[in-house]
C-alpha positions in Angstrom: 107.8 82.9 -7.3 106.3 86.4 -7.3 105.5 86.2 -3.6 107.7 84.4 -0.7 106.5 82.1 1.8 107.6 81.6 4.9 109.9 78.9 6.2 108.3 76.7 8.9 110.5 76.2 12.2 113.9 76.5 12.1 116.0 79.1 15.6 117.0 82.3 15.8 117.6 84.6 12.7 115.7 81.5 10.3 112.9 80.9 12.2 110.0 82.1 9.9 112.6 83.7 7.2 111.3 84.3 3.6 112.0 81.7 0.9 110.9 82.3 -2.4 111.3 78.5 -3.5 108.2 77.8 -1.7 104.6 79.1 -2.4 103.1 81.4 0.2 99.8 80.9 1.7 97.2 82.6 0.1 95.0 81.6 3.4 97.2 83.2 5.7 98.2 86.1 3.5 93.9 86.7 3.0 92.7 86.2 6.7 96.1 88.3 8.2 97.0 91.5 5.8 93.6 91.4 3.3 91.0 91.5 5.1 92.3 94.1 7.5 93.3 96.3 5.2 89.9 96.3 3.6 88.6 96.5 6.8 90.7 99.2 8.3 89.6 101.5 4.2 86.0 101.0 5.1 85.7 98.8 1.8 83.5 95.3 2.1 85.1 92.3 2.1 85.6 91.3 -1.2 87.7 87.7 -3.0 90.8 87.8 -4.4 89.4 86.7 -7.7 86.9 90.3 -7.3 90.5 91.8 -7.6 90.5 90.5 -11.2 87.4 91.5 -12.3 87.7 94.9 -11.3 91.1 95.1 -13.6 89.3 94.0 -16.5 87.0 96.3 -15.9 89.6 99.0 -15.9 91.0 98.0 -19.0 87.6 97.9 -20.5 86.5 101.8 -19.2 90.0 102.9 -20.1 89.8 101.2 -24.4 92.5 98.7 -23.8 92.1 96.4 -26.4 90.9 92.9 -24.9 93.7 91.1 -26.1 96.9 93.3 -24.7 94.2 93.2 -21.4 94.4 89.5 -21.9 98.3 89.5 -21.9 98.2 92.1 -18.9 96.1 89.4 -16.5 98.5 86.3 -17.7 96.2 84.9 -20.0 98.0 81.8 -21.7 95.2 82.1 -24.3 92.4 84.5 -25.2 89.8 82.7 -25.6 89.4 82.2 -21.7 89.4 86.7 -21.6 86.4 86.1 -24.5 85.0 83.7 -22.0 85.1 85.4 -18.9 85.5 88.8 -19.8 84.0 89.9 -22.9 80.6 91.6 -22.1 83.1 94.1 -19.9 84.2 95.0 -23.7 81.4 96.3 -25.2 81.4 97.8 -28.6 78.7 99.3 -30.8 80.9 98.7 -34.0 80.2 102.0 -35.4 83.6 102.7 -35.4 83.9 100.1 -38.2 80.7 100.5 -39.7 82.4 104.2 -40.3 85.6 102.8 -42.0 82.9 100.4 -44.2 81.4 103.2 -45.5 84.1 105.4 -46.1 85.2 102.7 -48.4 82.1 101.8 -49.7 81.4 105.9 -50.5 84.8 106.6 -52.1 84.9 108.1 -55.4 86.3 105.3 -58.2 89.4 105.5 -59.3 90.0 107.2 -62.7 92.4 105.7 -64.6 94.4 108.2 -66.9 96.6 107.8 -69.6 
């Protein structure tokens, strides 16, 4: 587990001690340290899953190719960043309409000998 919870009960020194072999509660984590912290920025209150969106649009305005931006958000497959994500991705394609014409423009080959 990436983030610990916190063990029910227990006296002394164990009461409420971290355990990462149990999954923490996004609820408590959200309503306790989230919110405030937005609030105490000045920012809106916002979902986790806005969290995501924002970091595909940061690997979007910064070129990241959608597939290593894909990998970066745990993506098991792309097809669900093509679903959810591609329109952050835009591209005009000229860059390959460029390297189509520069082929299609090159001089022939001249075969010698």
């Amino acid at each position: 587990m990436l983030w610990p919870a916190r063990r029910c009960g227990g006296h002394g020194a164990s009461r409420g001690a971290l355990d990462y072999s149990l999954p923490f509660s996004r609820d408590s984590q959200y309503r306790k340290h989230y919110l405030p912290a937005l609030a105490k920025l000045g920012i809106p209150a916002v979902r986790w899953h806005d969290l995501r969106r924002f970091y595909a649009s940061a690997c979007a305005a910064a070129s990241i190719p959608i597939e290593r931006a894909a990998k970066y958000m745990g993506h098991a497959d792309i097809a669900t960043m093509y679903k959810h994500h591609l329109h952050l991705f835009a591209d005009s394609h000229t860059d390959d309409m460029d390297r189509l014409e520069a082929v299609a423009t090159r001089p022939a080959l001249v075969r010698i000998g």
